[in-house]
PDB file with SEQRES, HELIX, SHEET and CRYST1 records, atoms N, CA, C and O in Angstrom:
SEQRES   1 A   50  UNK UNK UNK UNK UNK UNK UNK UNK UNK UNK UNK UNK UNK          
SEQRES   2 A   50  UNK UNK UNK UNK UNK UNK UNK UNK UNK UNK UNK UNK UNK          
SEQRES   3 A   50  UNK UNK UNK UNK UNK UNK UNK UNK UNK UNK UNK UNK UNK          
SEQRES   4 A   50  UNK UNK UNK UNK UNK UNK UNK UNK UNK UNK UNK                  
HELIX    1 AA1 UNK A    2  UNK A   18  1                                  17    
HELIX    2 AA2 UNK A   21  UNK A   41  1                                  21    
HELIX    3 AA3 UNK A   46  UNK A   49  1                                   4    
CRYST1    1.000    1.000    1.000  90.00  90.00  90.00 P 1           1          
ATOM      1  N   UNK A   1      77.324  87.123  30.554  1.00  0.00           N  
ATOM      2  CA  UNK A   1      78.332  86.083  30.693  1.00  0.00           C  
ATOM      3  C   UNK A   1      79.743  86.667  30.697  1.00  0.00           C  
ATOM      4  O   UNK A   1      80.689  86.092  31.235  1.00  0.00           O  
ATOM      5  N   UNK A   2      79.840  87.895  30.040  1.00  0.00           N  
ATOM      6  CA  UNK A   2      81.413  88.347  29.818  1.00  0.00           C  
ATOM      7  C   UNK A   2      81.956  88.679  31.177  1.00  0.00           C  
ATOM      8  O   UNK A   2      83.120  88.466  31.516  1.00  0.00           O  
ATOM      9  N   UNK A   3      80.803  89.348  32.110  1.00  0.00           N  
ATOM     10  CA  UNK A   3      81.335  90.079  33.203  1.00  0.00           C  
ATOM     11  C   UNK A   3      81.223  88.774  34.496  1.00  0.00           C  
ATOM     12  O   UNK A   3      81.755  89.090  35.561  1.00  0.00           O  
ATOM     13  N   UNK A   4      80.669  87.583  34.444  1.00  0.00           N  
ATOM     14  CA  UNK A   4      80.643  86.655  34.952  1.00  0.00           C  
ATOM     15  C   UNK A   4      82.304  86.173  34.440  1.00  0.00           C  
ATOM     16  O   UNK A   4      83.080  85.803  35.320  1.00  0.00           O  
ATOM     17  N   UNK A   5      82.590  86.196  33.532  1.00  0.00           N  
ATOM     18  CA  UNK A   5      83.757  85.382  32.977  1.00  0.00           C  
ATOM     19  C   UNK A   5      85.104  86.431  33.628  1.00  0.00           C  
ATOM     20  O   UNK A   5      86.133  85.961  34.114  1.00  0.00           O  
ATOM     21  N   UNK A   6      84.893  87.487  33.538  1.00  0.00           N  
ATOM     22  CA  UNK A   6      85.923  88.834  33.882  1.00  0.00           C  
ATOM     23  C   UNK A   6      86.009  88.419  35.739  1.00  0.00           C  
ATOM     24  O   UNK A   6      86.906  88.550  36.571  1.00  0.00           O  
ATOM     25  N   UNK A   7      85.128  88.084  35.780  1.00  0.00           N  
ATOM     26  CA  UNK A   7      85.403  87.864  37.514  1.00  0.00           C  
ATOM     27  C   UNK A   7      85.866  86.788  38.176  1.00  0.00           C  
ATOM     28  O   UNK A   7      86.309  86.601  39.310  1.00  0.00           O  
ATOM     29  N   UNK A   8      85.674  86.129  37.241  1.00  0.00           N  
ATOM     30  CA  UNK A   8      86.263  84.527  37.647  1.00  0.00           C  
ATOM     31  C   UNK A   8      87.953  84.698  37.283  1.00  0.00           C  
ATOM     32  O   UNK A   8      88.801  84.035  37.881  1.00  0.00           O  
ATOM     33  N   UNK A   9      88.217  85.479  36.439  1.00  0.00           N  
ATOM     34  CA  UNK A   9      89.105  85.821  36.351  1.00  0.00           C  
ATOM     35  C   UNK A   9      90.228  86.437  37.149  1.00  0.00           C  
ATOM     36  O   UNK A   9      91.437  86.302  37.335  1.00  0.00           O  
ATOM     37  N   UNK A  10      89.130  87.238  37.553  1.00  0.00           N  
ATOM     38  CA  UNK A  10      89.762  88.117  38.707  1.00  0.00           C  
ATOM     39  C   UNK A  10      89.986  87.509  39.711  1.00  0.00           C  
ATOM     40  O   UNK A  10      91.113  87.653  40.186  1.00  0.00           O  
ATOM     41  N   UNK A  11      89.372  86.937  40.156  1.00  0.00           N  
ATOM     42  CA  UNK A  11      88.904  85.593  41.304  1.00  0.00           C  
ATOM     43  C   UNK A  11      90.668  84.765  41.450  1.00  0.00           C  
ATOM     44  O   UNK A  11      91.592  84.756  42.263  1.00  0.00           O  
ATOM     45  N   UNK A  12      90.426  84.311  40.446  1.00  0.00           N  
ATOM     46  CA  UNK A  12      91.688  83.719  39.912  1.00  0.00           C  
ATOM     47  C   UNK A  12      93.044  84.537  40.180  1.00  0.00           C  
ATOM     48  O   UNK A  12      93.966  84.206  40.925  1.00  0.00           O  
ATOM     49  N   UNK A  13      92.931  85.707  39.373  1.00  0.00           N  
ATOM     50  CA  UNK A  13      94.458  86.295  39.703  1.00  0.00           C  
ATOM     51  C   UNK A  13      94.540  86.779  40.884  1.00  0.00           C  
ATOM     52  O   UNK A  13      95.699  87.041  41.206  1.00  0.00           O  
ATOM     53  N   UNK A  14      93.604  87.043  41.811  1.00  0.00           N  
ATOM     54  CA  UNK A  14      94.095  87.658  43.421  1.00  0.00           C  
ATOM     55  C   UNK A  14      94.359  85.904  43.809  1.00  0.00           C  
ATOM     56  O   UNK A  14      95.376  85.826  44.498  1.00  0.00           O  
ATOM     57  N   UNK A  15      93.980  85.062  43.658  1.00  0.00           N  
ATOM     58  CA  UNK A  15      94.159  83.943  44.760  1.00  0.00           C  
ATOM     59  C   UNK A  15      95.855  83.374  44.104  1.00  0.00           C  
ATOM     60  O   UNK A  15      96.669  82.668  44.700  1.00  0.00           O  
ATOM     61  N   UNK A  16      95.947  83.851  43.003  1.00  0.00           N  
ATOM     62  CA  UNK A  16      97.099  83.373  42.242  1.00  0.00           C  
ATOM     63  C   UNK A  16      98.434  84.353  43.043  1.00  0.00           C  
ATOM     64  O   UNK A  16      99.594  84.104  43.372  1.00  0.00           O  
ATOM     65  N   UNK A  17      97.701  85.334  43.108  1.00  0.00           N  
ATOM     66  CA  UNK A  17      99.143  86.759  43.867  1.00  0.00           C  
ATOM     67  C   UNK A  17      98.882  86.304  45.558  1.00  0.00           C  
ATOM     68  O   UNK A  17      99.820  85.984  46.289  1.00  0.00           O  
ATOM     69  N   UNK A  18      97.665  86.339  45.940  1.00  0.00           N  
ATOM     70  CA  UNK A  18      97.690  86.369  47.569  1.00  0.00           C  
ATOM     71  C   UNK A  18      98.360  85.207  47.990  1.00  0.00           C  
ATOM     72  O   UNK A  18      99.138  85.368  48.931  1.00  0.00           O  
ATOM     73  N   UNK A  19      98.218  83.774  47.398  1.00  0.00           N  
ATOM     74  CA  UNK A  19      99.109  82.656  48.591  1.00  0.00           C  
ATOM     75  C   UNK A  19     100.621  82.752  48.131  1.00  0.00           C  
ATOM     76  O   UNK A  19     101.234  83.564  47.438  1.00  0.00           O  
ATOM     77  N   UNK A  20     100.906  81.808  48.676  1.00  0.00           N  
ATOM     78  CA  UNK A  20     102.743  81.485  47.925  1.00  0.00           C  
ATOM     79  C   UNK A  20     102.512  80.235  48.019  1.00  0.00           C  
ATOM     80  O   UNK A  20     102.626  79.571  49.049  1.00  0.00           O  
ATOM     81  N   UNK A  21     102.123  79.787  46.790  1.00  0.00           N  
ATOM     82  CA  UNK A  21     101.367  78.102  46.702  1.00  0.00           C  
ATOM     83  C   UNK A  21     102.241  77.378  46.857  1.00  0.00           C  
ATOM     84  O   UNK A  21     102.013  76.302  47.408  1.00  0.00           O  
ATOM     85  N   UNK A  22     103.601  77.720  46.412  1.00  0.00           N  
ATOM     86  CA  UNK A  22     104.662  76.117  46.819  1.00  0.00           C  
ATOM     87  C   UNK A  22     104.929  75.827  48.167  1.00  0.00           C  
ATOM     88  O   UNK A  22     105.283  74.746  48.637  1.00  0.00           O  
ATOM     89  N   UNK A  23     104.714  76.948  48.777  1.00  0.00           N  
ATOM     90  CA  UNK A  23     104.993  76.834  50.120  1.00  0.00           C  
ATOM     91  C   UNK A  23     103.716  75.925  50.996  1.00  0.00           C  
ATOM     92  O   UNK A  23     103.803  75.203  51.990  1.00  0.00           O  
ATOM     93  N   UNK A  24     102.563  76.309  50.166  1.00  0.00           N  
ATOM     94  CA  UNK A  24     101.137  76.273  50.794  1.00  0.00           C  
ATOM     95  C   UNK A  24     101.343  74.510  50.201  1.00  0.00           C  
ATOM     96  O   UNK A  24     101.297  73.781  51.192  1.00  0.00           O  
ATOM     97  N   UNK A  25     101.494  73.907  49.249  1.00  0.00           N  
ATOM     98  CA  UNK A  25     101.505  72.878  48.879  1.00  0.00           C  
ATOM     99  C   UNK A  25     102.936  72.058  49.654  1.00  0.00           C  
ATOM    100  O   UNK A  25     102.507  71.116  50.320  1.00  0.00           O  
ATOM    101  N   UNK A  26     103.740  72.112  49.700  1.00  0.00           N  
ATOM    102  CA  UNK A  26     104.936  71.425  50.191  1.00  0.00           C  
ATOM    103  C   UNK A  26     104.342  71.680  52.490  1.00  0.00           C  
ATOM    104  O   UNK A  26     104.662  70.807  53.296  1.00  0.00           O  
ATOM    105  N   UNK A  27     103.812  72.539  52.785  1.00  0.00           N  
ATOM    106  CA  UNK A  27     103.518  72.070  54.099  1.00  0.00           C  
ATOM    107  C   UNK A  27     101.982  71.189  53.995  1.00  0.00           C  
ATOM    108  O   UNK A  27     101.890  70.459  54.982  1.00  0.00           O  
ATOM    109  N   UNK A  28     100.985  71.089  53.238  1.00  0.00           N  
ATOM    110  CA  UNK A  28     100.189  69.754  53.052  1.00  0.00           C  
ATOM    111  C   UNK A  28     101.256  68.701  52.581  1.00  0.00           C  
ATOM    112  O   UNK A  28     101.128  67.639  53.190  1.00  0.00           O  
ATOM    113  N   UNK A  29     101.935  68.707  51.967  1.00  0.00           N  
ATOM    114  CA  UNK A  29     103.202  67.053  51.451  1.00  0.00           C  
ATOM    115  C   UNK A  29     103.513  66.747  52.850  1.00  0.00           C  
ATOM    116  O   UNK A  29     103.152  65.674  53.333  1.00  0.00           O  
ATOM    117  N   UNK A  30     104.232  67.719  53.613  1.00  0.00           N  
ATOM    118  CA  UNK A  30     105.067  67.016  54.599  1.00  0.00           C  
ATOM    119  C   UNK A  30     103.378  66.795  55.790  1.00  0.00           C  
ATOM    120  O   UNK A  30     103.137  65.730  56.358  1.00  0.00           O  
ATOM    121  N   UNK A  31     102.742  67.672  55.869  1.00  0.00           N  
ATOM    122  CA  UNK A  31     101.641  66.992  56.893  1.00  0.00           C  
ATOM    123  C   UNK A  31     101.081  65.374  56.202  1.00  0.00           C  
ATOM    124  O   UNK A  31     101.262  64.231  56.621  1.00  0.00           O  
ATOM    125  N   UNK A  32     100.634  65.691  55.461  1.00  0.00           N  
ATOM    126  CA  UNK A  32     100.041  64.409  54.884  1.00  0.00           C  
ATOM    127  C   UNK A  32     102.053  63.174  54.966  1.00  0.00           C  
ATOM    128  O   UNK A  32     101.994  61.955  54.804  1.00  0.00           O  
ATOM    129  N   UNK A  33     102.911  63.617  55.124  1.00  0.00           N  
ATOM    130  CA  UNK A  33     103.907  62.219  54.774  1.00  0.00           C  
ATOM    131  C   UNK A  33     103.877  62.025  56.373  1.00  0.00           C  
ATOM    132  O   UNK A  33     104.179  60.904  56.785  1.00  0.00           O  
ATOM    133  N   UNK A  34     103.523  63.067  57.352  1.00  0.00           N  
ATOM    134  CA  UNK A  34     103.378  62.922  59.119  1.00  0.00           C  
ATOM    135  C   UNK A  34     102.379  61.943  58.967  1.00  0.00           C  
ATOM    136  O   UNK A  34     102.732  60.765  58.927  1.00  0.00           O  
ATOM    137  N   UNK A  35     101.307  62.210  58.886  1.00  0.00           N  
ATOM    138  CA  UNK A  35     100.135  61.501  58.894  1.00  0.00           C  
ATOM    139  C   UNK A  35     100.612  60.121  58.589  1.00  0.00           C  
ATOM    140  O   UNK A  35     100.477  59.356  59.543  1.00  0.00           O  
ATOM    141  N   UNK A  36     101.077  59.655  57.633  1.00  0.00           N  
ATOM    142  CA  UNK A  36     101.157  58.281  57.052  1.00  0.00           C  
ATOM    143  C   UNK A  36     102.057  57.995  58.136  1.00  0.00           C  
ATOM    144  O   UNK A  36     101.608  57.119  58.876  1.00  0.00           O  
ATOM    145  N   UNK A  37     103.466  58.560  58.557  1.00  0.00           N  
ATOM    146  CA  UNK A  37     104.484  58.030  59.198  1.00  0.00           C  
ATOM    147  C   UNK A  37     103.346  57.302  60.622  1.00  0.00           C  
ATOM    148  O   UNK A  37     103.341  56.163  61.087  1.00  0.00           O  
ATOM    149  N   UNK A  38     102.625  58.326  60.926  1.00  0.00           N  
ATOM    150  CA  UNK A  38     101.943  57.894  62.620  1.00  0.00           C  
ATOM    151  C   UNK A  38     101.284  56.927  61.978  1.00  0.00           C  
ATOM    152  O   UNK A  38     101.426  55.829  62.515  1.00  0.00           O  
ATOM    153  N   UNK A  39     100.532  56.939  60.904  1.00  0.00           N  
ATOM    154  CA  UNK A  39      99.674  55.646  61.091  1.00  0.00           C  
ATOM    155  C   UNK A  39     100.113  54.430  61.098  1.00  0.00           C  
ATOM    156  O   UNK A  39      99.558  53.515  61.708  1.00  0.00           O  
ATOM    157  N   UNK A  40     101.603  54.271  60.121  1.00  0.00           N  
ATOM    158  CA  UNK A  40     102.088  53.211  59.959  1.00  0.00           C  
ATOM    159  C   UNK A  40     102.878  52.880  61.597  1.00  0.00           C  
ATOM    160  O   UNK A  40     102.806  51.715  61.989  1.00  0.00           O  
ATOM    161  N   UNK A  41     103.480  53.735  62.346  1.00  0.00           N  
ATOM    162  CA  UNK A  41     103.622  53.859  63.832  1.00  0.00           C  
ATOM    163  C   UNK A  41     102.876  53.230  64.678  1.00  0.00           C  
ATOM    164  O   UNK A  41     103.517  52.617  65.531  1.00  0.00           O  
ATOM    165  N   UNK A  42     101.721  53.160  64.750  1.00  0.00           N  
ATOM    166  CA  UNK A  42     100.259  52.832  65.693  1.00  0.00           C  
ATOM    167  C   UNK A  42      99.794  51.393  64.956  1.00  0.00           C  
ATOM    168  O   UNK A  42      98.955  50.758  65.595  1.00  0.00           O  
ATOM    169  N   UNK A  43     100.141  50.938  63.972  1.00  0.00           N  
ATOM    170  CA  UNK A  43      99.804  49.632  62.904  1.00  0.00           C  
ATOM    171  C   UNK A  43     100.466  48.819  63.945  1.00  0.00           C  
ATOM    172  O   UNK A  43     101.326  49.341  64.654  1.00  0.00           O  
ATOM    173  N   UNK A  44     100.108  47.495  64.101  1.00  0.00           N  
ATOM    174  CA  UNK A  44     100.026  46.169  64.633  1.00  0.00           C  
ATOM    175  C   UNK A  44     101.208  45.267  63.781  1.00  0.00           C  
ATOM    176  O   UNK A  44     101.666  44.146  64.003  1.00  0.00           O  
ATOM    177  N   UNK A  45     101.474  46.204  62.771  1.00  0.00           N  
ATOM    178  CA  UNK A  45     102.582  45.421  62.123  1.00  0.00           C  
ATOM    179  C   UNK A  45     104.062  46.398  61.928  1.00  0.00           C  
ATOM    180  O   UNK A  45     105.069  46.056  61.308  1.00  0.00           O  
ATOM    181  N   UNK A  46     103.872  47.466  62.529  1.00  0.00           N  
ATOM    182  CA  UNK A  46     105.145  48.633  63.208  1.00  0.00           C  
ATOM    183  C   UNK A  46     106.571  47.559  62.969  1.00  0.00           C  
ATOM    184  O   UNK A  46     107.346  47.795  62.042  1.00  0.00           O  
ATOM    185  N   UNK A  47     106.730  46.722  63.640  1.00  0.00           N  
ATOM    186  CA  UNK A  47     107.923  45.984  64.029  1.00  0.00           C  
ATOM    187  C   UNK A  47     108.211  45.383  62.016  1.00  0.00           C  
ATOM    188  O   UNK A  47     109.404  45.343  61.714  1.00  0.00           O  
ATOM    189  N   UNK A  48     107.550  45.122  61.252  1.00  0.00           N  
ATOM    190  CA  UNK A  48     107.846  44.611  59.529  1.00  0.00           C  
ATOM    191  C   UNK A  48     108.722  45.979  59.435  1.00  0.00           C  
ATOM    192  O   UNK A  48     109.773  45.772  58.828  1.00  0.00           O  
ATOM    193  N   UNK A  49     108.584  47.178  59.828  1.00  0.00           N  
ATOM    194  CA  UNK A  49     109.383  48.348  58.959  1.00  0.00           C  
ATOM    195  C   UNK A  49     110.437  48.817  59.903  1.00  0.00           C  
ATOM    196  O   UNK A  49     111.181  49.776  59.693  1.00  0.00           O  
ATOM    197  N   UNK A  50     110.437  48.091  60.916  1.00  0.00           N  
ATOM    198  CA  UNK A  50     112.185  48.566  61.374  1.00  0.00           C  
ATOM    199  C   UNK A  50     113.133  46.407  61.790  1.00  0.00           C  
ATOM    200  O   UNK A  50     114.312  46.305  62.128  1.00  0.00           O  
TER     201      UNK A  50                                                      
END                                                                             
């Protein structure tokens, strides 16, 4: 279990050094706030928000 636990570890600190998570998280925010903008765009009720 120790060397199971040592690797998860490890696991952990390369994925922690390899991304640049704020970056990786703030371009899912703005895709996902695209996403909502088009859907509410293509909605049958478009004309209530302008």
């Amino acid at each position: 279990w120790g060397n199971l636990k040592q690797w998860v570890f490890g696991m952990i600190g390369t994925l922690r050094r390899r991304f640049r998570w704020r970056f990786l998280f703030t371009g899912f925010f703005l895709l996902s706030m695209a996403a909502v903008c088009w859907n509410l765009e293509t909605s049958q009720s478009y004309w209530i928000f302008h």
